[in-house]
C-alpha positions as CSV (number, residue, x, y, z in Angstrom):
1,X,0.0,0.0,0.0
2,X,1.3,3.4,-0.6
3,X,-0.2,6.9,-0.4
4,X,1.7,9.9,-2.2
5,X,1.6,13.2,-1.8
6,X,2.7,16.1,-3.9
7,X,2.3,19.7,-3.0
8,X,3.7,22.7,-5.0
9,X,0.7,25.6,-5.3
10,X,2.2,27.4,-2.2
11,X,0.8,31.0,-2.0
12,X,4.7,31.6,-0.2
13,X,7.0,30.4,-2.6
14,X,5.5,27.9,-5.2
15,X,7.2,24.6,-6.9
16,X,7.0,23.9,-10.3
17,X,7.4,19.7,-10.0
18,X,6.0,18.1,-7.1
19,X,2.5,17.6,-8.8
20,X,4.4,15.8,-11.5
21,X,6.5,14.1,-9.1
22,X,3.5,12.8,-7.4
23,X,2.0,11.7,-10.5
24,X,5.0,9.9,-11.7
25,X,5.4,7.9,-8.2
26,X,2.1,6.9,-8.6
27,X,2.7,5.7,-12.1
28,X,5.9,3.8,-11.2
29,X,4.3,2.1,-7.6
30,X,1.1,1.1,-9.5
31,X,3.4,-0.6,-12.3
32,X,5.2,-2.5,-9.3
33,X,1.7,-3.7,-8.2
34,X,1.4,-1.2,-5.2
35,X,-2.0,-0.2,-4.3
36,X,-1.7,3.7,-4.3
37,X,-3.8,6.8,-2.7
38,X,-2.5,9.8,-4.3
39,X,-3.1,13.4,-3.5
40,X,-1.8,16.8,-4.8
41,X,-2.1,20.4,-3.8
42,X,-3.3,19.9,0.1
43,X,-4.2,22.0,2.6
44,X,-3.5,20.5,6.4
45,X,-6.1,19.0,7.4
46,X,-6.9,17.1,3.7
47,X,-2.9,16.1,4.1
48,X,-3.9,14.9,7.7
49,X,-6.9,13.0,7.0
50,X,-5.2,11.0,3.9
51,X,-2.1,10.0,6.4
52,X,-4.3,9.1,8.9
53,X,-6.4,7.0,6.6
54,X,-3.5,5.6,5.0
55,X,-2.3,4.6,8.9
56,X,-5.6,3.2,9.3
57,X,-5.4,0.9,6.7
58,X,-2.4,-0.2,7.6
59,X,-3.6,-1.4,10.8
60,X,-6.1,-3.7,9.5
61,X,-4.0,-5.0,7.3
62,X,-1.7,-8.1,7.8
63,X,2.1,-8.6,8.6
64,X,2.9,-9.3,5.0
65,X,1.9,-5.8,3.7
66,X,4.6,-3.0,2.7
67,X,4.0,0.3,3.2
68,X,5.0,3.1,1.3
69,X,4.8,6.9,1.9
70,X,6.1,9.8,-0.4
71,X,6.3,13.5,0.0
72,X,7.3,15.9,-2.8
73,X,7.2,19.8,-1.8
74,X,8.3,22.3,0.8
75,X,9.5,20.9,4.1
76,X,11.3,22.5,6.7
77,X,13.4,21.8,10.1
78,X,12.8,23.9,13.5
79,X,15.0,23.1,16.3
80,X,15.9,19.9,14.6
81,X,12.3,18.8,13.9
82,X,11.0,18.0,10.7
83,X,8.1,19.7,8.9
84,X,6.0,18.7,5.8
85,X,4.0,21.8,5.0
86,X,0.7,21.9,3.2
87,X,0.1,24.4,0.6
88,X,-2.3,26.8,3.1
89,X,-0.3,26.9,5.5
90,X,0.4,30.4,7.1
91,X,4.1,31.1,9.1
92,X,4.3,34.3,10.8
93,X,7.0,33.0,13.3
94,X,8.2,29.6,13.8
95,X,6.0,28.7,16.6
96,X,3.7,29.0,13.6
97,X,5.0,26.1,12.0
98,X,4.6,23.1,14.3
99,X,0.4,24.2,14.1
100,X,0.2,24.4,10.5
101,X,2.1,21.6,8.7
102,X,2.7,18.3,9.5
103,X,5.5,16.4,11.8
104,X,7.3,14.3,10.0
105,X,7.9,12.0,13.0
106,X,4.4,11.7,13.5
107,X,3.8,10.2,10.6
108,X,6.9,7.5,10.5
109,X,5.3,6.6,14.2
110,X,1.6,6.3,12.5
111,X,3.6,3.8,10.0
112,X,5.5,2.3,12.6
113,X,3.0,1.3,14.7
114,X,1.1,-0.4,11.8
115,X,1.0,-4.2,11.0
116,X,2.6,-3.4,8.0
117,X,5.9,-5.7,7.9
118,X,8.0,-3.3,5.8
119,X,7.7,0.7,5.5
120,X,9.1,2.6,3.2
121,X,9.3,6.2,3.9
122,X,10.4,9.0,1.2
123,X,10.8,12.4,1.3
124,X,11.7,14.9,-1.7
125,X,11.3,17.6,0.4
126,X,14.5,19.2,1.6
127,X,13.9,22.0,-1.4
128,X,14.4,25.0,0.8
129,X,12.7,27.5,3.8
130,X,10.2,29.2,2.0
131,X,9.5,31.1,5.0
132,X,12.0,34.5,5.2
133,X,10.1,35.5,8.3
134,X,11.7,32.5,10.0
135,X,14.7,32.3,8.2
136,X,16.6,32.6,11.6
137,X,15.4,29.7,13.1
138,X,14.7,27.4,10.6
139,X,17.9,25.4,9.4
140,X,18.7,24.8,5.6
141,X,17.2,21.5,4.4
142,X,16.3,18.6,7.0
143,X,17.5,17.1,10.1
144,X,19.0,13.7,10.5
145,X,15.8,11.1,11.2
146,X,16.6,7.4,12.1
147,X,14.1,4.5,10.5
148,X,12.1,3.2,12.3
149,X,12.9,-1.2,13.2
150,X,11.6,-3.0,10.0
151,X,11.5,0.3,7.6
152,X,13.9,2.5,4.9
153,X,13.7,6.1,5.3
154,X,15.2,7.9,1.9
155,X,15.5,11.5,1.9
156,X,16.4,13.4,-1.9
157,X,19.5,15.0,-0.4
158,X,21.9,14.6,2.8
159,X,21.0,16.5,6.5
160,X,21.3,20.0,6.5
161,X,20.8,20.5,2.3
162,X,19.2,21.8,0.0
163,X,17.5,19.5,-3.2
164,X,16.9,20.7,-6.7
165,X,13.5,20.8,-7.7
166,X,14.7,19.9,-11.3
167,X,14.8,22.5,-14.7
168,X,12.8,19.7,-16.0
169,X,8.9,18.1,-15.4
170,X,10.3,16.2,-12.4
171,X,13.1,16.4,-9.6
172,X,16.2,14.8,-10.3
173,X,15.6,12.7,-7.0
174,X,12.4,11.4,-8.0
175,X,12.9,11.0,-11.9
176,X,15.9,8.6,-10.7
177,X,13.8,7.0,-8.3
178,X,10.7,6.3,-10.9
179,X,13.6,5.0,-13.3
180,X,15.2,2.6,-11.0
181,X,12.4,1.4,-9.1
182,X,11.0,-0.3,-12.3
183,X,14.1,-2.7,-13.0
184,X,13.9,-6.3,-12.0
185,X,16.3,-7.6,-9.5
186,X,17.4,-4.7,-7.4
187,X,17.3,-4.7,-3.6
188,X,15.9,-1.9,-2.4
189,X,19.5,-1.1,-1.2
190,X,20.8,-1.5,-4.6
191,X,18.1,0.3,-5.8
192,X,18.6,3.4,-3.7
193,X,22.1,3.3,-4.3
194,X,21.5,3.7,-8.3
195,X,19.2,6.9,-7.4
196,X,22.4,8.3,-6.0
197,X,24.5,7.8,-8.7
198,X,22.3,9.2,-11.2
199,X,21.3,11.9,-8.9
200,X,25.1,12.8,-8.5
201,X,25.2,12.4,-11.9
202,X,22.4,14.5,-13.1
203,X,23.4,17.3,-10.3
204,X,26.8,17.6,-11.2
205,X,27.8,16.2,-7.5
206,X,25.8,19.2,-6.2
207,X,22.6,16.2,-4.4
208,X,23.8,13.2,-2.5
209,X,20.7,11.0,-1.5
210,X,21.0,9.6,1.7
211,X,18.9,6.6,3.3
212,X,18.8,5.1,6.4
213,X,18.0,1.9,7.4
214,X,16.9,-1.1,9.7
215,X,15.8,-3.7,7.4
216,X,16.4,-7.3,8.4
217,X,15.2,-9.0,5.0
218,X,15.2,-8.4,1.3
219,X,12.5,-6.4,-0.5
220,X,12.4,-6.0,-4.3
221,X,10.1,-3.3,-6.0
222,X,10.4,-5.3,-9.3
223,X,10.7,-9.0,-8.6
224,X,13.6,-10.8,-6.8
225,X,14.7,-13.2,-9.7
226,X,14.5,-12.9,-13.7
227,X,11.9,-15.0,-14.1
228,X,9.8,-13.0,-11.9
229,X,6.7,-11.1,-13.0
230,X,7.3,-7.4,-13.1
231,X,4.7,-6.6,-10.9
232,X,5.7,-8.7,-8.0
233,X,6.4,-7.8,-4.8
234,X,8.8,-9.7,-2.6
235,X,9.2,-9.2,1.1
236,X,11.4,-12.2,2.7
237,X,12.1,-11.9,6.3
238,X,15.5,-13.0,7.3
239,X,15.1,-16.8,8.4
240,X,16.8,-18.7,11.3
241,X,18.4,-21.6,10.4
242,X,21.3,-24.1,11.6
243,X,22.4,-24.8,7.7
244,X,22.4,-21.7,5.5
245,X,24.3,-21.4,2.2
246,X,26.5,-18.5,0.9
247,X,24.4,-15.4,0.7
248,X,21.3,-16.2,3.1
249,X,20.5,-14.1,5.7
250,X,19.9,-14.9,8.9
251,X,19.4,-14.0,12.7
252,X,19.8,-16.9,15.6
253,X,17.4,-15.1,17.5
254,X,14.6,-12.6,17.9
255,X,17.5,-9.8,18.8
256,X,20.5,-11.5,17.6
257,X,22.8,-9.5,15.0
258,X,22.0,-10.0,11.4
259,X,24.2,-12.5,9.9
260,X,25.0,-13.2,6.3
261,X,26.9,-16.3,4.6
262,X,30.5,-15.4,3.2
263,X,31.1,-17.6,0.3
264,X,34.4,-19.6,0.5
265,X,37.5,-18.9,-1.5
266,X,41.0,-17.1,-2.3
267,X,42.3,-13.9,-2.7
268,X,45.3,-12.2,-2.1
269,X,45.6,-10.3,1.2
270,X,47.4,-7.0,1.2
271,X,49.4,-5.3,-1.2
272,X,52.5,-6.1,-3.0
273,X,53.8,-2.7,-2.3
274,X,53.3,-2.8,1.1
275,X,51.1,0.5,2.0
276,X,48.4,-1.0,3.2
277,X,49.9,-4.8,4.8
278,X,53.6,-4.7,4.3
279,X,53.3,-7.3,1.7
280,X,50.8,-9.6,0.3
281,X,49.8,-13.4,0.5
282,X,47.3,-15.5,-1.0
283,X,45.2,-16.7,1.6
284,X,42.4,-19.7,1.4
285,X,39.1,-18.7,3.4
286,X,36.5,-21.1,4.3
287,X,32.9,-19.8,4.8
288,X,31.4,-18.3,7.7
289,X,28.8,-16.1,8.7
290,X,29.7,-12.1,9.6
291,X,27.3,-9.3,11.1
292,X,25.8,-7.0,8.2
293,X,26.5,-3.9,10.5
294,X,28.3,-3.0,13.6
295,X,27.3,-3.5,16.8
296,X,24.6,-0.8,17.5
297,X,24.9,1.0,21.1
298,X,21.2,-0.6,21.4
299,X,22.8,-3.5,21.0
300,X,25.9,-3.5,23.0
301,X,23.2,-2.0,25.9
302,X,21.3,-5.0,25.9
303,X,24.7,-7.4,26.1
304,X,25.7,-5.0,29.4
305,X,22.0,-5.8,30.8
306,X,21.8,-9.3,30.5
307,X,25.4,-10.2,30.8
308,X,26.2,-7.8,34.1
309,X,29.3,-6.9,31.8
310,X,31.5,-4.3,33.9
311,X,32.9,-1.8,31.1
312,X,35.8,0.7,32.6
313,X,35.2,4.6,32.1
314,X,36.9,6.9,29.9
315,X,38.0,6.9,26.5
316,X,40.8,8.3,24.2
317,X,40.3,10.5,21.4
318,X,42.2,12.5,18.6
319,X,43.0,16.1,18.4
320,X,46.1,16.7,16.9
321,X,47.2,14.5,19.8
322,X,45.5,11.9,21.6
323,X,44.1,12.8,24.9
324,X,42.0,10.9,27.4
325,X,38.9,11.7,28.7
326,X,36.6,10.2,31.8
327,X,33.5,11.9,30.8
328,X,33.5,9.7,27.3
329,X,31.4,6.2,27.2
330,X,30.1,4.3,24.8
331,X,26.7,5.8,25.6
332,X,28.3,9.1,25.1
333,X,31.4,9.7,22.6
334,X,31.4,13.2,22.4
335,X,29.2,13.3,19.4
336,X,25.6,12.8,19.0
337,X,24.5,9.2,19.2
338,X,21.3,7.2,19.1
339,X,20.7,3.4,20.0
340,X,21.1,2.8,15.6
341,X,24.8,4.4,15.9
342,X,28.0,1.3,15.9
343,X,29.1,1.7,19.5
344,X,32.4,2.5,20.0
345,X,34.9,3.1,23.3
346,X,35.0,0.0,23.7
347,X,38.1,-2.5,24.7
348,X,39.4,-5.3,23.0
349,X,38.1,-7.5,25.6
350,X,34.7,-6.2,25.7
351,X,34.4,-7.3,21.9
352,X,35.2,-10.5,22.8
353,X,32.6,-10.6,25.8
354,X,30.1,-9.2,23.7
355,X,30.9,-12.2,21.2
356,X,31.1,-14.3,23.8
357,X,28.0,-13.5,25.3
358,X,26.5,-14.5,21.7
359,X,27.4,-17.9,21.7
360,X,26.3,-18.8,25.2
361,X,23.0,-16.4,23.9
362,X,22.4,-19.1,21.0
363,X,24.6,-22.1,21.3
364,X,26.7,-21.0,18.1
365,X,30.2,-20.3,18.2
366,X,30.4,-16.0,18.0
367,X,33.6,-14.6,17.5
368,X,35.6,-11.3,16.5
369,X,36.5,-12.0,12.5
370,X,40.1,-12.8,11.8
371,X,42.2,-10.3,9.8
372,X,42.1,-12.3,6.4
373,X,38.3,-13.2,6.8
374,X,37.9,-9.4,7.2
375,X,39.8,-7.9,4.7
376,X,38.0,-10.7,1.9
377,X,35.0,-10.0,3.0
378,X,35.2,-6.1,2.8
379,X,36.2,-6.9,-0.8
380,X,33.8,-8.7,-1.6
381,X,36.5,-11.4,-2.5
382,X,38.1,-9.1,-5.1
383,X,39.6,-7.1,-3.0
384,X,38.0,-3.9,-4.5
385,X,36.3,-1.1,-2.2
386,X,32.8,-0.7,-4.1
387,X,34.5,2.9,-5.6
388,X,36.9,1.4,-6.5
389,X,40.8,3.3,-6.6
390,X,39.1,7.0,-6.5
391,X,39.0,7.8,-2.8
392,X,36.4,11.4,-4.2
393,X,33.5,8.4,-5.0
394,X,33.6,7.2,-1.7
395,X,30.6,9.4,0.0
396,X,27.9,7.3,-2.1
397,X,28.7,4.5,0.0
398,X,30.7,4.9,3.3
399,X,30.9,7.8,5.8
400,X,34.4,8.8,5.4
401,X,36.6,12.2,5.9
402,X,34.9,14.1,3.3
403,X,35.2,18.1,1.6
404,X,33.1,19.6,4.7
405,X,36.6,19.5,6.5
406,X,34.6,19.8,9.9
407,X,36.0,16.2,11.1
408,X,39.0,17.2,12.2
409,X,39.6,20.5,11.0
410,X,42.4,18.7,8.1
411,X,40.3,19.3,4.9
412,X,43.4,18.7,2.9
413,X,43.6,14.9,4.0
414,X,39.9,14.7,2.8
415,X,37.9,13.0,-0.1
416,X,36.6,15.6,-2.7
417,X,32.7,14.6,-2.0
418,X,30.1,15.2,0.8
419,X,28.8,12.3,2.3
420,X,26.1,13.7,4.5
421,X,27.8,13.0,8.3
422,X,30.2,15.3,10.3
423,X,30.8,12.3,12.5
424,X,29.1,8.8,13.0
425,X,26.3,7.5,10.6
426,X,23.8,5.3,12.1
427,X,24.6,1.6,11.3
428,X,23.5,0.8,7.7
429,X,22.7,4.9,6.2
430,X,24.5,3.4,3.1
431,X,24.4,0.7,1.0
432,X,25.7,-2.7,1.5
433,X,29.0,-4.7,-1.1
434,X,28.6,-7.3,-3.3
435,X,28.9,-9.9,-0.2
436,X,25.7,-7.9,1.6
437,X,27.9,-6.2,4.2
438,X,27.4,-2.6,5.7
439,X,29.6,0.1,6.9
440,X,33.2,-2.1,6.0
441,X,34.7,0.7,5.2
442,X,33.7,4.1,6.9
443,X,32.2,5.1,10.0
444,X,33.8,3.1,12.9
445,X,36.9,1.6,12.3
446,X,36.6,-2.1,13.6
447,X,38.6,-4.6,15.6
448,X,39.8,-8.2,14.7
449,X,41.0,-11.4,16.1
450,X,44.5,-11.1,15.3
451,X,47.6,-9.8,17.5
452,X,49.4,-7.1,15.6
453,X,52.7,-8.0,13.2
454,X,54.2,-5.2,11.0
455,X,54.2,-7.4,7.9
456,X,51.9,-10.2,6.6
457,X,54.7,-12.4,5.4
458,X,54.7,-15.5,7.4
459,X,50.9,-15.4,8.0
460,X,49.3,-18.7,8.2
461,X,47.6,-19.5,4.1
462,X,44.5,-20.1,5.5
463,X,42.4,-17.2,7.3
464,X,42.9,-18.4,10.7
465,X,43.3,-15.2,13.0
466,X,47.7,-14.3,13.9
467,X,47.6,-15.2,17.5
468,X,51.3,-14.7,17.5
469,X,53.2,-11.1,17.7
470,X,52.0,-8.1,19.7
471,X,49.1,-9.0,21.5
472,X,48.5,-5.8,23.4
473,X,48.6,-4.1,20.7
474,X,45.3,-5.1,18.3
475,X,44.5,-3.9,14.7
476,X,41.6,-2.4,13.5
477,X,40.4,-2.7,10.2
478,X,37.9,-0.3,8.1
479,X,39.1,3.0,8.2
480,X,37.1,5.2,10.4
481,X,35.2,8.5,9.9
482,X,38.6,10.7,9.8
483,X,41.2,8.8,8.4
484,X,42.6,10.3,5.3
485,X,41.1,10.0,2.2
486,X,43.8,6.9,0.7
487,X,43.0,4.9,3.4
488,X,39.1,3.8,1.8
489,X,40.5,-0.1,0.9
490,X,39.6,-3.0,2.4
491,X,43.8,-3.2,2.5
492,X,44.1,-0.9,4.9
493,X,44.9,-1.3,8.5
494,X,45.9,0.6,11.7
495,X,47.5,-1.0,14.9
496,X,45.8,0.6,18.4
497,X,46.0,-0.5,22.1
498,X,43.8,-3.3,22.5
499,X,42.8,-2.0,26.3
500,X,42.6,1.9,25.2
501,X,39.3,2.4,24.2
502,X,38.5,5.3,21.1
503,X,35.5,7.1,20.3
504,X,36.5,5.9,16.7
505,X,36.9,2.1,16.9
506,X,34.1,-0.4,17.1
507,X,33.8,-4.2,15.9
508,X,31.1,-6.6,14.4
509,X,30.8,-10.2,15.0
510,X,31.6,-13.6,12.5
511,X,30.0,-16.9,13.3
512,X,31.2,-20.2,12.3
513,X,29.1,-22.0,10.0
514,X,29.3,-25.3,10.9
């Protein structure tokens, strides 16, 4: 089910395209066998009644059902809250604001608290504040929002910008997304991912897309395999299962990490020139199962609850030297964080707890990934980073230093792109690699099984973790949200104090398979 909306007859400041936005959505969901609602030019309350109706719907529907909302038109953010504004609405000041337009967190809870079993939330509506009389406090573009569990929130452009409503009939945004939603095959993931490139494309880099989400299974607008019917809809949860094969995936319980199966094979571990590994071997890796995101503060919280874990205060933290602070957790960096963020300050040892804690959670053997099973995986066994060599495509798919050169105040080390962030993404914003993996490379930088060695010459051929060499001193793989812009390869690596915790580093979990 899906109800679209499209406003752009604003008395203020009017749009040319969200009417044919609208129109196209509906075109494009309808041909992808979604049952639409679809209404245009809205005052308030005829925008309130058709989202409450819509919500209502939802409710008595069953578990099965996806759910789809779409805005096109103004929308505006006051004191970090989000606003979709009808076309009567009237802003003298921006107390005005919350009484004549809509909250957009009202209606992702209206969604969320359907039966629907996926939502799907999109919003073309970061154009700009048509309201000058407010213009002081209401921010350019939107504020960050977080998905809902079970949904995909898309938003036309990254938090805190402005979209182009298009010199065309349609936005850029929503042409792309029309377009792409139609092929067969394409995870919504991939999907979304496509809508930025041809948005960055179309834009001349000036509109990066951004989505975040907390799906746990597949959905395809336009059939999961090539011999399905174009207008079928998939929605597979991810299944539990003791025997899964390369690519399935799976959760051992209700609130378990989601896992997915790492094919077996070869591939050559570092680099020949030695930047990145000091060398390079060819290494055999059997499959195994790895986390599809970090481990989420929500996460790590409910391991400290149920486990009476004991985590030690303070944590380090970079700048221009390291320095220490008490008043740092894991709950609470030094940066804005919600439960969806990878958690970070934390030990070498409370990783392994936390994995630990997994296995006597499940009866499966949890563990911290070895080096080699790492490094294939973020390659997707090629060894590639999804941008390949060019460290300035990196911000379509990984939160890494980029132009804004607010980081850490070192623009010159950055990548020539924006990708939406000033510090830590939520687990999952961007899309996954080839092996269905999140967040490899970017945002937190992540711990492994093996002890540190300067080189990998004399590593074992198989992709058993090193337990041999410096074992105080642990290495984290990933790059994180700062490190300069040639260090986006799944080669890279960094060597950190295993018991010296950084508002930077965080892990994820592999399982065996067997």
């Amino acid at each position: 089910m899906a109800l679209v909306v499209g406003n752009g007859a604003y008395g203020f400041s009017p749009l040319a395209n969200p009417v044919n936005d609208a129109r196209l959505m509906e075109r494009s969901l309808r041909e992808t066998g979604f049952d639409v609602t679809a209404v245009t030019d809205v005052g308030r309350r005829e925008m309130k009644s058709a989202i409450s109706d819509f919500g209502e719907r939802l409710r008595r529907s069953g578990p099965d059902t996806v759910a789809l909302f779409y805005f096109a038109g103004h929308g505006v953010q006051i004191d970090g809250r989000n606003f979709l504004i009808p076309t009567d609405a009237e802003v003298n000041s921006a107390a005005d604001v919350e009484y004549v337009s809509i909250d957009a967190q009202w209606v992702l809870d209206l969604i969320g608290e359907s039966r629907a079993g996926l939502s799907v939330i999109i919003l073309d509506a970061c154009r700009n504040n048509p309201f000058r009389s407010i213009s002081r406090s209401a921010r350019q573009g939107l504020a960050r929002m977080d998905a809902p569990r079970g949904s995909m929130l898309a938003f036309s452009t990254g938090p805190g910008e402005v979209a182009l409503d298009g010199e065309g009939s349609n936005s850029p945004y929503t042409q792309a997304l029309a377009t792409e939603m139609l092929k067969p095959g394409l995870k919504i993931e991939e999907m979304f991912k496509n809508v930025r490139r041809s948005v960055l494309s179309s834009t001349r880099d000036q509109q990066v897309p951004w989505e975040t989400s907390s799906l746990t299974g597949d959905f395809f607008f336009s059939g999961g395999a090539s011999d399905a019917p174009s207008t079928q809809v998939i929605y597979t949860p991810a299944p539990a299962a003791d025997s899964v094969g390369a690519g399935e995936v799976f959760t051992d319980c209700p609130d378990c990490p989601e896992m997915v199966a790492i094919p077996s094979g070869t591939f050559s571990m570092g680099q020949a020139g030695g930047d990145y590994g000091n060398g390079s071997v060819v290494v055999n890796v059997d499959g195994f199962a790895m986390a599809t995101r970090e481990v989420t503060i929500g996460e790590f919280r409910q391991f400290m609850r149920e486990s009476g874990h004991v985590w030690e205060g303070g944590c380090w933290h970079w700048w221009l030297v390291w320095g220490h602070d008490n008043d740092r957790t894991w709950e609470t960096p030094g940066y804005a964080t919600e439960d969806s963020h990878p958690v970070v300050c934390n030990r070498y040892s409370d990783s392994v707890a936390y994995a630990q804690w997994l296995s006597r959670k499940t009866g499966k053997r949890y563990r911290l990934p070895s080096e080699a099973e790492w490094e294939y995986a973020a390659g997707a066994g090629n060894g590639a980073a999804p941008w390949g060599t060019n460290p300035d495509l990196a911000c379509v798919d990984a939160n890494i230093h980029d132009r804004s050169g607010t980081k850490d105040g070192i623009p010159t080390t950055a990548a020539g792109c924006e990708d939406g962030y000033t510090y830590m993404a939520p687990a999952g914003t961007y899309g996954p690699n080839a092996f269905g993996l999140y967040d490899m490379i970017g945002n937190a930088a992540e711990f492994v099984a093996d002890c540190f060695n300067g080189s990998h010459q004399g590593r074992p051929t198989n992709a058993a973790a090193r337990t041999t060499g410096d074992c105080n001193t642990r290495i984290y793989k990933g790059s994180h949200m700062l490190n300069w812009k040639h260090s986006f390869l799944p080669q890279f690596r960094q060597a950190g104090v295993g018991e010296w915790p950084n508002i930077y580093g965080g892990f994820r979990v592999a399982r065996d398979l067997n």
